[in-house]
N, C-alpha and C positions, 0 to 999 in steps of 0.2 A: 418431566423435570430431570433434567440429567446431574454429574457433580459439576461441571463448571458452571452451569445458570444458578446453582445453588451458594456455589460459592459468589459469585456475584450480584445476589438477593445479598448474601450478609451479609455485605457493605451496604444495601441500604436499611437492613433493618437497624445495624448497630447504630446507625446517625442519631435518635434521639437518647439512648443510655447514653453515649459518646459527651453529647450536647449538656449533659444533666452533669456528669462528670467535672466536667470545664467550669459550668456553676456551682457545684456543689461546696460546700463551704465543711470538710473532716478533713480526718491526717491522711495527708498522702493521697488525696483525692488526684491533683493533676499528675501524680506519680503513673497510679494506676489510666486516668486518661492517655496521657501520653503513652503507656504500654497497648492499650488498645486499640489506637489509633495506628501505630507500629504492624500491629498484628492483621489487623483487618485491609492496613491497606498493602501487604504481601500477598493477597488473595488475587489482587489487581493482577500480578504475575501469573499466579498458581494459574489462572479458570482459563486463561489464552492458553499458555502451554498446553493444558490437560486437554483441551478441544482439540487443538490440531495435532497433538499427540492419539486421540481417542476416534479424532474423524466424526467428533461431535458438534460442531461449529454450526450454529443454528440461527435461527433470525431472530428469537428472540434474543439467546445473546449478544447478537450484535449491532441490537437495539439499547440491550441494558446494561453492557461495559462501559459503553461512554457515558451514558448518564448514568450510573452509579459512582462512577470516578469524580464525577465535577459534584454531582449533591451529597459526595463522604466529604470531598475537602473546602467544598464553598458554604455547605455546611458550618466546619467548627470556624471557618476563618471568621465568619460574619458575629460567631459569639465570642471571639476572640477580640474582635474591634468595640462590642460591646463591654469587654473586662476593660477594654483599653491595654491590650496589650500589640496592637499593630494599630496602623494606620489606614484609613476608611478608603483611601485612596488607593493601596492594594490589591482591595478584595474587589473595587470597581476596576481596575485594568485585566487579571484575572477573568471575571465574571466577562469583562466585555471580550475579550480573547474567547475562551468558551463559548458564549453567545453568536459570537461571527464563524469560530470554525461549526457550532452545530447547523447555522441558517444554510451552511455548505455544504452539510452533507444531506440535509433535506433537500437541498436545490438538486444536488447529486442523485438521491435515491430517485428522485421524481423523473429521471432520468434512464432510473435504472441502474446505475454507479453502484458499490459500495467503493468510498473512500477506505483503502487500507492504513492504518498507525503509521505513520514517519516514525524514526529513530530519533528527531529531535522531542517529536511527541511524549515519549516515554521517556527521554533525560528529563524536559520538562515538570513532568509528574515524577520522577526519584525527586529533581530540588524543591519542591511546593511540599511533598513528605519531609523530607528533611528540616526546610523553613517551619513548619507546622508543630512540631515533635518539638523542634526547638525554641520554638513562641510558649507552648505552653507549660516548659521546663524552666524558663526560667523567670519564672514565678518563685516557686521553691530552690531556686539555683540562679540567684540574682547575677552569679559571675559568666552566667550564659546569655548574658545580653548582648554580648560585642557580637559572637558568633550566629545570638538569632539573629542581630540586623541584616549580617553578609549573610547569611543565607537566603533574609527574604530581598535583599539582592540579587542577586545570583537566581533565586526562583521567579524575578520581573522579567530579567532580562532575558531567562529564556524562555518565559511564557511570551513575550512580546515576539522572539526571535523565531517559534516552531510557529506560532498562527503568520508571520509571512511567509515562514517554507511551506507550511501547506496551500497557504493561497497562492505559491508561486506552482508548487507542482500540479496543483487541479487547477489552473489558471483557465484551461480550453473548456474545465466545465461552466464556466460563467461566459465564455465566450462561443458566439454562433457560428453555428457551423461545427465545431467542435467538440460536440456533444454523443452520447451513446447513444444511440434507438431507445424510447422510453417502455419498448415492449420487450426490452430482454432482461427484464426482470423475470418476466413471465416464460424464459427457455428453462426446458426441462434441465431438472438439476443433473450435474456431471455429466452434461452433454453439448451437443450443438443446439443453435435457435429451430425451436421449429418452423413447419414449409410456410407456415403463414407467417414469421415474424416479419416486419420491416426492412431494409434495409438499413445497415446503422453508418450513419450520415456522414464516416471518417471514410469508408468502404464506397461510397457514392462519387465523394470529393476526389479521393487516390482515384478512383474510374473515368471520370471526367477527365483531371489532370494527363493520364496514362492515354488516353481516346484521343484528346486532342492534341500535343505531343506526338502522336504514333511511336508510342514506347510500349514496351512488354515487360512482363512481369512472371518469375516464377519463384516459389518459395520454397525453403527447408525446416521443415520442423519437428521438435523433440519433446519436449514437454508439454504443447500446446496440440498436439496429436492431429492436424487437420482443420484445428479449428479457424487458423488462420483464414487458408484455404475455403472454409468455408462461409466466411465471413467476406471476404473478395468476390465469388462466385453468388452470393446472395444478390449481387447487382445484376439486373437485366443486361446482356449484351456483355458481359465480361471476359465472354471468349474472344472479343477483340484485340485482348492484349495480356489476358490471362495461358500461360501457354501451359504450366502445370506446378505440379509439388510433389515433394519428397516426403513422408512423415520415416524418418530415420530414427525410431524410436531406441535401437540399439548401439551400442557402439560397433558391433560388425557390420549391421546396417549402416551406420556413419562413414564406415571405411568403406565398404563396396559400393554402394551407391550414391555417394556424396564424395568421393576419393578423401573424404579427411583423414592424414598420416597417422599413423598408429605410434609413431613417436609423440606427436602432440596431444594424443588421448592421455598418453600414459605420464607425460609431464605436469602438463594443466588440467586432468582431468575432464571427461566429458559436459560438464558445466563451468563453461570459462569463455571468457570474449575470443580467443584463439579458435576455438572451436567453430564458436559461433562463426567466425569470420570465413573459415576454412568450408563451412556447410553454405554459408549464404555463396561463395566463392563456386563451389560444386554446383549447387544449382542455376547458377549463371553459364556456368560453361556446358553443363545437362543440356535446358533447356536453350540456350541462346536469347536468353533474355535480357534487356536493357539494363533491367533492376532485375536483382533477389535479393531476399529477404530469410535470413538463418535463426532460428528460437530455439534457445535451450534452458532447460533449468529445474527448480525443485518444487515444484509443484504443491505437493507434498500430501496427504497430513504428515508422512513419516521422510526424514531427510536422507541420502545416498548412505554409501558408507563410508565418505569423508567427513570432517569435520564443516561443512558449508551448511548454512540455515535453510528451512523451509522458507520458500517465496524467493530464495536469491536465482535471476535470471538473465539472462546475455542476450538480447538482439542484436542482430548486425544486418547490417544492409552494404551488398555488392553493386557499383557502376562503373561506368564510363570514368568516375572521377576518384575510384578508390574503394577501398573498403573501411568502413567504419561499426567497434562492437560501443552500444552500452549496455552499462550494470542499470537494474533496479534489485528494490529487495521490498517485495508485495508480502503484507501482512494477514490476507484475507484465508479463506481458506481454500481447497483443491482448484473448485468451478473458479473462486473467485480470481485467484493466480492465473490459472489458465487465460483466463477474458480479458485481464490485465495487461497481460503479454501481448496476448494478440493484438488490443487496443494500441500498445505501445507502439508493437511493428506497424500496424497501418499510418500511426502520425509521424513515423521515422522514414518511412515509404511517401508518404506525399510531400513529408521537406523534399526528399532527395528527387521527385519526381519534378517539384517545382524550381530546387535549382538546375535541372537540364531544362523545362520549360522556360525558365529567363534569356537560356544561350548562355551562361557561365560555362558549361560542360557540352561538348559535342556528346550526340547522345549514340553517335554510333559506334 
């Protein structure tokens, strides 16, 4: 039991004092609730940080953050509707939000996936805290009624608004084909799949595509150390169009074997879509390949020495038709960033492989 699984036990232990609080009928009872609810749910912050700060990011806690999060606040909502201080109707759109993003990431896990937290995710949970705090303050602070209503506004709109970003950015995991290998759950941790894993079914689809096509493929990678690479080469016959890769782990490495400019290091930094764009670009001209593919980013537990976050990461993909970087920013930790990445580049690599298979783009 380490501190952040500890700190995310006491959020669920506090839920029935919390509960008692709300009903409890002394002076300054919802005072002292409302302060504990405050307190317990900054730990929600504290236990993520302290993991991928400590390199301690475990499975059970990334079993028991999200459900501690939804049974601290679905929780007092539900003895909140019982004071009659919100409406029932609430805590069911909430409740059903939570319910459909967990059935997803069970569908995920079963897959192998961990779903990393969106950014909408976590506004969403600041305004349900804030709605919450302010539901049960004004009770004793009747002139807090205008401000709870907009808040628990404000906390619908964007529980309704982050359960469609996440069903829009894990969209391919409910869709075939598009799915992980359900056995790389099981790759040793902070490493590649092992020799017996599967092949994972985006790595299959980019192969096929790439095969029949007669297009080639080589990649450059920094944060994701090879795994890409490895993940491509898992396919039987992939030297058909697999021609190689770079792992440019360093920025002198970037420059000499990738020719990325040292002026553009030193502007954007070695974690930046320019970069990226520059490394996918190198190894097109390296190898001679149709498509590459450029990964860089912060892997993490611990961030560069700029100010950019753990999990922020740049793919880019080099063609026939151009060069294109995206951003993600993966919430997961070390292995889980890495796998994410690489996932990313394989589905960015089969768009690009299938608009030169349409004939949009001459692929020579």
């Amino acid at each position: 039991m380490n501190l952040p699984n500890a700190l995310t036990i006491s959020r669920l232990v506090a839920i029935p004092p919390l509960m008692f609080l709300v009903l409890a009928r002394f002076d300054y009872h919802d005072q002292i609730a409302a302060a504990v609810f405050v307190v317990f749910s900054l730990t929600d912050t504290m236990d993520g940080q302290l993991a991928r700060r400590r390199g301690s990011v475990s499975d059970l806690g990334k079993f028991l953050d999200p459900l501690a999060d939804k049974l601290f606040v679905l929780s007092v909502l539900i003895v909140l509707v019982q004071e009659e201080l919100v409406a029932a109707w609430v805590v069911v759109v909430i409740f059903s939000r939570e319910l459909l993003i967990t059935l997803l990431r069970t569908v995920a896990a079963s897959q192998g996936r961990v779903l990393a937290a969106a950014p909408l995710g976590k506004t969403k949970t600041v305004t349900q805290v804030v709605a919450v705090t302010l539901l049960i303050l004004q009770r004793p602070y009747p002139e807090l009624g205008l401000p709870a209503a907009l808040a628990v506004g404000f906390a619908v709109v964007f529980t309704l608004s982050s359960g469609v970003d996440y069903l829009w950015r894990w969209r391919h995991v409910l869709l075939p084909g598009g799915t992980t290998a359900s056995a790389a759950a099981a790759a040793p941790s902070g490493g590649a799949p092992g020799a017996e894993s599967p092949v994972d079914p985006r790595a299959a689809a980019l192969g096929k595509l790439l095969e029949d096509g007669r297009l080639t493929l080589s990649v450059a990678e920094s944060c994701t150390g090879g795994l890409l690479a490895v993940m491509i080469t898992d396919q039987p016959g992939s030297s058909a169009y697999f021609l190689g890769g770079v792992v440019a782990y360093s920025d002198e490495a970037k420059r000499t074997q990738l020719g990325v400019p040292s002026d553009l290091l030193e502007r954007h930094g070695a974690v930046s879509g320019p970069v990226a764009v520059a490394m996918a670009e190198g190894a097109r001209a390296r190898f001679g390949s149709t498509l590459a593919a450029g990964v860089t980013g912060i892997a993490g537990p611990d961030s560069d020495d700029s100010s950019k976050p753990v999990g922020l990461t740049y793919v880019a993909v080099a063609s026939p038709a151009g060069s294109t970087s995206h951003q993600f920013n993966f919430r997961g930790d070390r292995w889980t960033n890495r796998r994410q990445a690489a996932g990313e580049a394989l589905q960015l690599l089969i768009a690009a492989a299938r608009e030169l298979a349409s004939g949009q783009v001459k692929s020579a």
